[in-house]
Each structure stands twice: as C-alpha cells, then as structure tokens.
C-alpha positions, -999 to +999 in steps of 0.1 A: -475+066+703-495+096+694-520+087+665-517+119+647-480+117+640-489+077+627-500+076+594-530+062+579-527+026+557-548+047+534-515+075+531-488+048+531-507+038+501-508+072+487-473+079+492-460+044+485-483+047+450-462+083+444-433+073+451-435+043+426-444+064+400-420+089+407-392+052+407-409+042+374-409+075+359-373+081+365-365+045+355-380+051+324-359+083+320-328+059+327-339+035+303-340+060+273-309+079+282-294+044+282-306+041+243-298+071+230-265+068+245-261+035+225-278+049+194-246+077+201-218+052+208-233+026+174-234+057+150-199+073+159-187+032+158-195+031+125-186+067+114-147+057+126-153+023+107-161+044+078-129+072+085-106+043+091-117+027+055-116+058+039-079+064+053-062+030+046-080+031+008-051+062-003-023+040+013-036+006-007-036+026-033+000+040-030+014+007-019-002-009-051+007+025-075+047+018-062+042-022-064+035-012-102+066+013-105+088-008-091+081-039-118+073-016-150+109+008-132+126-031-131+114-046-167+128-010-184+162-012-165+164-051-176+151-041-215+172-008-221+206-017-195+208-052-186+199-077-218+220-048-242+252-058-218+244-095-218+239-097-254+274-074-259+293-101-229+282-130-253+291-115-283+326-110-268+323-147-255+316-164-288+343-141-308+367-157-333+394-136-342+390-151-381+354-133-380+369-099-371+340-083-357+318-086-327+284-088-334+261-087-302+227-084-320+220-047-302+200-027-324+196+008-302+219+035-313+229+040-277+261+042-254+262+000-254+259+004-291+289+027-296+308+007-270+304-025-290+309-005-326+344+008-307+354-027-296+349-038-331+373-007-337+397-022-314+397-054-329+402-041-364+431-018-354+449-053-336+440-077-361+456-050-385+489-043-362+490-083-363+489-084-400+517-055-405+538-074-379+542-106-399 
C-alpha cells in the first residue's frame, strides 16, 4: 500500500476526536429537543386536564340545577294538586249523609275548592229531593 493515501495514528486521532465531538454535540442536541418536547407534551396534558374540568363543571351544574327542579317541581305538584284531592277523596270516604256536608279540610280558594263547595251543593240539593219525597 502507498503510505501517503494511509493515514497517520496521529489523524485517526484527530478525526476520531472530531467526529466524537461532532456525535456528542448532536447528542446533546437530541437530548434537549427530547425535553422540550416533554416540557410541550406535560404543559398541553395539563391544559386539556384543565379544559376538560372546566367543561364537565357547567354540566354538574345543570345536572344538579334540574336534580333541584325536579324535587322543589315534585313537592309543589304534591302540596297545591295531589294532597288537596286526597284530602277531598277522604272527605267523600268518611261522609255520613246525617252530617250533610263534606268537609275535606282544603283551605285554598281554588278549582278543588269549588269542586268540593259544589259536591256539598249536590248533596244538599239530594238530601233535599229526599226530604220532599217522603
């Protein structure tokens, strides 16, 4: 072999020592990209955390806002419509046709009320048409 194209030990140093800074350089390079690509990826992690708890807190708060409808929606309906009626059905359950009159306890001045003031009516006008038939 010709000794000019063969390279000193001295120049396989050189360029061995040049090429492992050029390796370490770029591995560096690597190594930071590597972090600030984890730093990206942690920070837009917990900016969706933050979005997606920002999102549900408007339908907790619509679930809870119709939980609360629907009972105070229920305890009206059962206070103004249901417990009139019951009262009125066990007023006509305990009547005695010797009392006359129905008396339900109802104190509203409401359609319920009317019906029972026009059942008391009814009752009048028969116990009367008994009375005129004897």
């Amino acid at each position: 072999t010709d000794t000019s194209e063969q390279l000193t030990l001295e120049e396989k140093n050189e360029i061995y020592l040049q090429n492992q800074q050029l390796f370490f350089s770029a591995k560096k390079a690597i190594n930071e990209l590597m972090q600030l690509n984890q730093e990206g990826v942690y920070k837009q992690t917990n900016t969706m955390k933050e979005n997606s708890k920002r999102a549900m807190m408007p339908a907790i708060v619509s679930i809870v806002a119709a939980i609360v409808f629907a009972l105070l929606l229920n305890f009206f309906i059962s206070e103004y419509f249901i417990r009139p009626i019951n009262r009125l059905i066990d007023g006509v359950k305990s009547f005695y046709p010797e009392k006359g009159i129905i008396n339900s306890g109802i104190k509203s001045n409401d359609e319920i009320k009317r019906l029972e003031t026009e059942t008391n009516n009814l009752i009048g006008r028969l116990l009367r048409l008994k009375n005129q038939s004897k």
